[in-house]
LOVOPA-463993 format. One record per residue: residue in three letters; x, y, z of N, C-alpha, C, O, CB in turn. Coordinates in steps of 0.02 Angstrom, whole numbers, plus 50000, padded with zeros to 5 digits. Glycine has a CB too. Layout:
BEGIN
ALAXYZXYZXYZXYZXYZ
...
This chain:
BEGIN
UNK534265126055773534805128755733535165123055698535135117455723535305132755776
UNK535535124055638535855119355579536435115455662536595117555717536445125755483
UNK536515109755626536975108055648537555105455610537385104255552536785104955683
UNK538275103855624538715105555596539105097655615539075095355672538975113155618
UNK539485093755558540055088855603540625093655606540695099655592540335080655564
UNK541055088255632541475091355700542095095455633542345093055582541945082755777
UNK542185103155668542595108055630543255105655635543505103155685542565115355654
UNK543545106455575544405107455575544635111355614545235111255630544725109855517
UNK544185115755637544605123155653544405128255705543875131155693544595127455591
UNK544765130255768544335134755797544925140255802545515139455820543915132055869
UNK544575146355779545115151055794544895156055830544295157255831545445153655740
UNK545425160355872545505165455914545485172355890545935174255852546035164555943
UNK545055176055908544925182955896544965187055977544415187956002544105183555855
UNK545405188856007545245191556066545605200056071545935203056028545525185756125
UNK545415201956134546045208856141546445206156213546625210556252545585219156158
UNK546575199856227546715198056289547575199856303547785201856357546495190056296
UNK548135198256221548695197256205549015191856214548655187356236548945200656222
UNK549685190056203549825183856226550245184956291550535179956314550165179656173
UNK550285188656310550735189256403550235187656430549705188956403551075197356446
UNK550255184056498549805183456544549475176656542549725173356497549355188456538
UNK549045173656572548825168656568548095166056530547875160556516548885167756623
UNK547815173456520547135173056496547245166856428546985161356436546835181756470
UNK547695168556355547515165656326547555159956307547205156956265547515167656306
UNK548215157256350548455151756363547875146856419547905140756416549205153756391
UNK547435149956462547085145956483546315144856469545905141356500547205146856533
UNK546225150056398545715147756363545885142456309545465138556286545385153256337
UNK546545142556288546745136256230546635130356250546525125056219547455135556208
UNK546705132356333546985123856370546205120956381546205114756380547535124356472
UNK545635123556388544895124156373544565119556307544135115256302544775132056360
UNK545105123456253544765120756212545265115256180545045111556136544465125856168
UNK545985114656202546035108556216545715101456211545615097256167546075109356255
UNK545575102556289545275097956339544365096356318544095090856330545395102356423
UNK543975102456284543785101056278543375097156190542885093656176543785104156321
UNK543965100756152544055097056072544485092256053544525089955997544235101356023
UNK544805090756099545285085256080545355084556004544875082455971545055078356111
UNK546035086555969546225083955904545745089355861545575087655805546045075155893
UNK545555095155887545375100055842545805106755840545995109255893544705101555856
UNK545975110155763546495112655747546335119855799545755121855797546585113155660
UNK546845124255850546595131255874547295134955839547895133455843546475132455974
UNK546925141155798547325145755779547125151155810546535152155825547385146455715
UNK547685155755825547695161055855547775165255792548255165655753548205161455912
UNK546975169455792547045175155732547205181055743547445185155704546515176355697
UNK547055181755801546965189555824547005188855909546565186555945546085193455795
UNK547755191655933547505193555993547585199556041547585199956102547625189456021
UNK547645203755996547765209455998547025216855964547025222455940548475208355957
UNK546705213455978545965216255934545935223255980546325223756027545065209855943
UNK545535227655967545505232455981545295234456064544705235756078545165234055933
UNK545905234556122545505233756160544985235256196545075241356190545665233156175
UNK544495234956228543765232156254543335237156216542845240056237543605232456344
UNK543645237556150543205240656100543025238356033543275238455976543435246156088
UNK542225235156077541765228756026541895232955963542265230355921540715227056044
UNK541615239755949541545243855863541985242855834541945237455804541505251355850
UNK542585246255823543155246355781543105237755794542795235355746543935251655807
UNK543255233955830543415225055831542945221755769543155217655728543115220655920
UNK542365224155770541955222555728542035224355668541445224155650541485224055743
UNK542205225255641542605227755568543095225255549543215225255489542845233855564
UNK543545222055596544075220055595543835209955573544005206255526544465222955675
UNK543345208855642543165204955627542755201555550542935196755516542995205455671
UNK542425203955545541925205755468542595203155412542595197955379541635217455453
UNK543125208455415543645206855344543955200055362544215197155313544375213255331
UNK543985197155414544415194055420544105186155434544405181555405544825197355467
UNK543695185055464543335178855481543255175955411543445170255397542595180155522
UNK542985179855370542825175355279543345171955258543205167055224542705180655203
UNK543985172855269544505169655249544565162555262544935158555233544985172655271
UNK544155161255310544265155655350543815148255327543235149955333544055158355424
UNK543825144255315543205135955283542895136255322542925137855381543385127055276
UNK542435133955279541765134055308541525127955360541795122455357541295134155250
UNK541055129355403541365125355476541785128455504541875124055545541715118855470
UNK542275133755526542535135055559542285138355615541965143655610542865136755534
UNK542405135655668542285141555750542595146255793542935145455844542185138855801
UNK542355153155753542815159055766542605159955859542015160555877542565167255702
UNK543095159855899542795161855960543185169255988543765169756007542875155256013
UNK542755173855985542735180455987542675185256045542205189056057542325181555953
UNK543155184456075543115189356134543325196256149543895197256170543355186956175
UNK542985200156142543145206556138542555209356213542045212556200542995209956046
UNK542685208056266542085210856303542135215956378541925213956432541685204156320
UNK542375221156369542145226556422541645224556472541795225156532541835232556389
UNK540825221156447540485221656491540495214556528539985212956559539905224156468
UNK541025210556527540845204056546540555203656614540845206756658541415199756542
UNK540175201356624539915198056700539275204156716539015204556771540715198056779
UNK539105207856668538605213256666538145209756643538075203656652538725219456628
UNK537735214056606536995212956577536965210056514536495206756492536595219156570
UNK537645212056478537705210456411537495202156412537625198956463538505212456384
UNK537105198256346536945190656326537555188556311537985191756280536445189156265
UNK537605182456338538365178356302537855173456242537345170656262538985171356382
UNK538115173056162537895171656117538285167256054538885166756043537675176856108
UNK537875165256027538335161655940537865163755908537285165455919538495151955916
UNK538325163255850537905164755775538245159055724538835157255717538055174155737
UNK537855157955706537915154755616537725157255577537135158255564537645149355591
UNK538365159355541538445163855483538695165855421539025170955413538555166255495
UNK538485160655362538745157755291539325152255331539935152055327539165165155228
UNK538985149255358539355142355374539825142755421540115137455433539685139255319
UNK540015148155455540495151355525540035149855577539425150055573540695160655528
UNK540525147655646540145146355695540345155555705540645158755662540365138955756
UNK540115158055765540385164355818540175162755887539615161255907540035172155800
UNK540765163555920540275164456003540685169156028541255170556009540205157056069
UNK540275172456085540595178256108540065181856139539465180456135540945182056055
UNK540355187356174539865190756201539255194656147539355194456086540245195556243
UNK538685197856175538135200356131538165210156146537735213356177537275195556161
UNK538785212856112538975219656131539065221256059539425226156058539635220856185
UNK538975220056019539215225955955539715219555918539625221555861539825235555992
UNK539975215955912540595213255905540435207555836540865205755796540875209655985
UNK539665205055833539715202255784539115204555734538965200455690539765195655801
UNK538665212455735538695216355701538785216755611538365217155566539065218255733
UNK539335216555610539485216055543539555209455501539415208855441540025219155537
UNK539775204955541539685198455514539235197755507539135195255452539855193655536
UNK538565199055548537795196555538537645202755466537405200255415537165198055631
UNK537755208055466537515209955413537785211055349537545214855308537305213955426
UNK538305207555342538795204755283538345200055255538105200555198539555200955307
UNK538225194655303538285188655270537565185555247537105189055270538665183955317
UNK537355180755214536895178455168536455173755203535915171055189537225175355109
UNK536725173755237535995170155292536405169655379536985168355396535705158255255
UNK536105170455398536185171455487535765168655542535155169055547536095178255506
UNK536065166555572535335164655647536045166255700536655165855694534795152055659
UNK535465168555765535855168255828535555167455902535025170055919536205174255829
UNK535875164155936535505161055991535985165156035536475168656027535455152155998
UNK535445162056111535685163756167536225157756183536165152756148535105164656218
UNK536665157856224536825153456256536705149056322537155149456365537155154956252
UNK536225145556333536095143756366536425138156417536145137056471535735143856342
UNK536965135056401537305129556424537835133156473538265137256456537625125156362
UNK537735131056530538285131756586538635127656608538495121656606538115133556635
UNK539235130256639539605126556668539545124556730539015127256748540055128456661
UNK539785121056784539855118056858540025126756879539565129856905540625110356875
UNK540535129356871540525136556913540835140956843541265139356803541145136757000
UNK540405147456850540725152556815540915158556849540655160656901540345154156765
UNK541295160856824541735164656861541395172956830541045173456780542655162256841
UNK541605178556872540865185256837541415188756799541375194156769540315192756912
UNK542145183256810542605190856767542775187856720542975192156681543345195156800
UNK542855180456683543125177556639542855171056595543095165456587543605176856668
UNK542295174056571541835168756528542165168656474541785165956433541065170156512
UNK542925170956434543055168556387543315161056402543275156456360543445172856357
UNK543575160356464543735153456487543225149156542543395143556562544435154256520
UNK542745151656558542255146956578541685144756543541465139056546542045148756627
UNK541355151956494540905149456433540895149456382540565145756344540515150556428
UNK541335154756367541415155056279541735147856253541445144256213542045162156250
UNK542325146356281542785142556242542445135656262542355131156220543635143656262
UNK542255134956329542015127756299541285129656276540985125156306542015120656362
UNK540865132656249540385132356200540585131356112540235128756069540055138756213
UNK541315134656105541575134156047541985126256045542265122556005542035140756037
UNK541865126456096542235118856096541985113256074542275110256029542385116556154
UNK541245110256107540725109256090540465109756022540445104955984540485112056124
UNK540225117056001540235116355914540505114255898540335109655862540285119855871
UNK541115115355907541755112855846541875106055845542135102355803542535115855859
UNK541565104755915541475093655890541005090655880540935084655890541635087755939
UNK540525095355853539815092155820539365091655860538825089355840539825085555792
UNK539435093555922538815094955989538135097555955538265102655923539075102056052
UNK537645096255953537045098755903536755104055957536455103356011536395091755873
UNK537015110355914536675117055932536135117355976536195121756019536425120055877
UNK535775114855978535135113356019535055111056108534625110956152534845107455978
UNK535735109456101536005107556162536355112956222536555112156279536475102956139
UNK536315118656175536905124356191536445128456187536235129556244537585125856143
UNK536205131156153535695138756110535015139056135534725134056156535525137956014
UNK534795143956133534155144656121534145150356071534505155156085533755145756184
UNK533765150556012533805154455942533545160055987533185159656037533305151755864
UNK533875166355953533505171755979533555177955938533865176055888533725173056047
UNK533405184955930533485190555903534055193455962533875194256020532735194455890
UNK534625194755945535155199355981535165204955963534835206955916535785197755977
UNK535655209756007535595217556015535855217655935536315214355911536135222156087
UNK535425222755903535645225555836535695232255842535275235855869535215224055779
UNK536595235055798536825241855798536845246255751537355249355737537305242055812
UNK536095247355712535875250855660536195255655649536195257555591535335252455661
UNK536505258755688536825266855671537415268455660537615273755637536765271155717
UNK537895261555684538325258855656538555259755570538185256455534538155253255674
UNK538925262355545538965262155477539055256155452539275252055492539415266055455
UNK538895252955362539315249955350539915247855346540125242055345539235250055336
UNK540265254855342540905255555336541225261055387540905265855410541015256955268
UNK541735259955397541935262955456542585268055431543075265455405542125257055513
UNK542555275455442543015279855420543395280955492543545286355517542675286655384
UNK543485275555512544245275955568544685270755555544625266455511544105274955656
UNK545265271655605545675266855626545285260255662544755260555693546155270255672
UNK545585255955653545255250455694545785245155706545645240455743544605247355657
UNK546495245655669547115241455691547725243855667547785246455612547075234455669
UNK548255242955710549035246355669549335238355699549245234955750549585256755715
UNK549675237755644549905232455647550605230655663550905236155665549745230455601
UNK550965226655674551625226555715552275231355671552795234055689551875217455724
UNK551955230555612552545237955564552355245555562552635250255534552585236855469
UNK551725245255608551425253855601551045254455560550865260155547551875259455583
UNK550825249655528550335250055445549665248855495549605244355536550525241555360
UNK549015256255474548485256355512548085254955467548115258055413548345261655549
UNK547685250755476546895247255442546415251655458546395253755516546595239455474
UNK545905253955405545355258755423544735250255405544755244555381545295268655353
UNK544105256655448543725251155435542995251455350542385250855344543345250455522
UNK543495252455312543175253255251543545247555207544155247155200543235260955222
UNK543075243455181543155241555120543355242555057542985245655019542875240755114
UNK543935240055038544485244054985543975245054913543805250554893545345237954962
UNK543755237854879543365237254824542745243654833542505245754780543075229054822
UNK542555246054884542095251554872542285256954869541855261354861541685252054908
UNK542925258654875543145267054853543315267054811543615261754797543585271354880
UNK543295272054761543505273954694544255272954682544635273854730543315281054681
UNK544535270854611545355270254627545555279654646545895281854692545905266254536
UNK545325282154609545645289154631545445292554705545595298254724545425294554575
UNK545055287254742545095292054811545725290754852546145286354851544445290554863
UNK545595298254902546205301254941545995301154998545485304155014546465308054926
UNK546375297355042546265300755125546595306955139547055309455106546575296055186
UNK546305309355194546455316455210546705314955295546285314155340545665322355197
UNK547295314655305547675312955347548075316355405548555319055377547965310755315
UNK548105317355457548685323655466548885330455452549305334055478549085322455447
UNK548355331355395548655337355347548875335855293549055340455256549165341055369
UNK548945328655271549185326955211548515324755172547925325355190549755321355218
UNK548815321755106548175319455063548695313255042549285313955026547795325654990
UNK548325306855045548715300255017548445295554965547955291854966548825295855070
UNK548685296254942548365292654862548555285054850549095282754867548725296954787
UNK548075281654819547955274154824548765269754782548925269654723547055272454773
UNK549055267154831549645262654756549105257554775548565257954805550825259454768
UNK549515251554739549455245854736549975242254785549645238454820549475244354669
UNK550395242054796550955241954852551495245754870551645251154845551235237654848
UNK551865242054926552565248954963552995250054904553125256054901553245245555043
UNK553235247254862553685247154826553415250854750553775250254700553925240154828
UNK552825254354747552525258354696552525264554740552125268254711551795255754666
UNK552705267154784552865274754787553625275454820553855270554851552265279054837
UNK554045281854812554645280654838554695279254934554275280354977555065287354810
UNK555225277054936555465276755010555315283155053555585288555044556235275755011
UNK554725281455113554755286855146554005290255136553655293555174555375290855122
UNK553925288255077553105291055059552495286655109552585280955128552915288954962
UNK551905290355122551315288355123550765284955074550635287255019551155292455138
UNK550565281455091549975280855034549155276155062548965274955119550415275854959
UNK548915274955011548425269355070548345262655008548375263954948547325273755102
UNK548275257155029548175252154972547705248455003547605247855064548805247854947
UNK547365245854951547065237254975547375232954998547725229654960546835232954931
UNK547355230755093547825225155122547545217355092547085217255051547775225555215
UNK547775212755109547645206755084547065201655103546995195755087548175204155093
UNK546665205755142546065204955169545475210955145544965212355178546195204655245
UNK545615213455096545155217555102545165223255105545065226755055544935216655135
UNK545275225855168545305233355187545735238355158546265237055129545455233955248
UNK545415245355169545905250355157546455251955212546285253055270545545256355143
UNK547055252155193547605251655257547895257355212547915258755153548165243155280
UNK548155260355286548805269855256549455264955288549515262255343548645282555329
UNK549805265055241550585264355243551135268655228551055273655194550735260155209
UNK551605267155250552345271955252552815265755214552955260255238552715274655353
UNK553025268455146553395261755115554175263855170554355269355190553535261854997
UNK554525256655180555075258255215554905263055297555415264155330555525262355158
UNK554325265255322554215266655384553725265255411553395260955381554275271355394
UNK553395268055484552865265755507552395273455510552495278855537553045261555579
UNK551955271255475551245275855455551155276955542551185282955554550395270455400
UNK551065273755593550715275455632551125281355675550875286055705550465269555663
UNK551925279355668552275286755695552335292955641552425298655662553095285155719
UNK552285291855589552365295355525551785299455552552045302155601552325291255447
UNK551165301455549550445301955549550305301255606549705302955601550075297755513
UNK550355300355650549945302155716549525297355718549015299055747549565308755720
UNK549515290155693548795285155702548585280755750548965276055763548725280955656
UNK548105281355776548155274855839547345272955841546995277855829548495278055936
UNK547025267655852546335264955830546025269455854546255271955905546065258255850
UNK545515271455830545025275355833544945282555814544525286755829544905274855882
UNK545665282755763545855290855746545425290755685545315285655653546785293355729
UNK545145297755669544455296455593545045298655537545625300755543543455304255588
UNK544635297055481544975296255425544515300655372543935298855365545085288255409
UNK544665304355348544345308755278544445305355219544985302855203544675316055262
UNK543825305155179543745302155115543595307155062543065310155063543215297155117
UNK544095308155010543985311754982543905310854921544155305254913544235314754996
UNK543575314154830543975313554789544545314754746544475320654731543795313254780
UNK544935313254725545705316654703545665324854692546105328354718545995313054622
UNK545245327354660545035335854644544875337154699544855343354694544415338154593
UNK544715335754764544335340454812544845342154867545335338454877543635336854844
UNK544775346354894545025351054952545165343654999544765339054989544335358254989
UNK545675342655043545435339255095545085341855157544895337855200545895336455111
């Protein structure tokens, strides 16, 4: 597999949160084991131990990031099971993380891909918490120029064909109540409508293009189609919480 010098950047994708000790003692990981490499916390609130909707989330959001960067991705229900612990390189993104659904869409986004097993262990791993015994120092490692080869063995991972491209649910509400579906804004028509609650919500451009109090859905700043409440929170407004489906409609049709 390509190898990479050492990243600016490793950032956090988890559903762990920040109470508790989990994510604070995977930072201290990669720390210790990147010395003087940048860790941003992107996400730690991801959908919890639900790889699908996460994966969507992930997909819009990882591209934002330079190239060389090592997204380390933990979203995992099955840890210490059967599931492969894995990386991918992917248009110049490291990924590591478990092998459940979670990096999915990144692999079939992007313009060239490889993904290995992980093969590199630690002195003791623990069966409940490989975001801090293998993930993070494997991302650690990448991210200081450790040559892949040392870590990986290339392999074909679980692929989730049935999976849509695009996803007609919830997959995040965000700390104002504004819920992210997992569809791509640039591919719906400007005149499509979600079909909501019983309502029908039509596309602005932002909160401050429909009155106070209204619904609507716009393109968020990543991408996605997100339903907002200008001046409230869509997710009490609407009934929304991840994994609620979403109707796509066009402006003339019935919802």
């Amino acid at each position: 597999m390509k190898a990479y010098h050492k990243s600016a950047m490793i950032a956090l994708f988890t559903d762990f949160g920040l109470a508790g000790p989990y994510t604070g003692q995977m930072k201290a990981v990669l720390h210790r084991d990147a010395p003087g490499v940048a860790v941003v916390d992107l996400l730690a609130d991801a959908p919890t131990r639900s790889p699908r909707p996460a994966a969507y989330l992930l997909a819009a959001y990882a591209g934002w990031f330079a190239s060389g960067t090592v997204l380390l991705a933990v979203v995992d229900p099955g840890v210490g099971g059967g599931r492969a612990a894995i990386a991918v390189e992917a248009d110049g993104h490291w990924y590591v993380g478990p092998d459940n659904g979670l990096f999915e869409l990144v692999i079939r986004r992007a313009g060239t891909a490889r993904t290995g097993a992980i093969t590199w262990r630690p002195p003791r791993l623990s069966a409940s918490f490989h975001g801090r015994d293998l993930f993070a120092p494997v991302a650690a490692r990448l991210a200081r120029g450790e040559p892949p080869d040392t870590l990986l063995r290339e392999v074909e991972i679980t692929r989730y064909a049935g999976w849509p491209d695009d996803l007609s649910e919830i997959v995040y509400v965000d700390g104002y109540g504004n819920a992210m579906t997992g569809w791509r804004a640039a591919l719906l028509p400007q005149d499509a409508q979600f079909a909501v609650a019983g309502r029908r919500l039509s596309r602005a451009r932002t909160f401050t293009d429909v009155p106070p109090g209204e619904a609507f859905w716009y393109e968020n700043a990543n991408g996605l189609a997100e339903i907002a409440v200008n001046g409230g929170r869509a997710d009490a407004v609407l009934g929304l919480a991840i994994g609620a489906p979403i109707a796509i409609t066009a402006a003339a049709s019935p919802p």
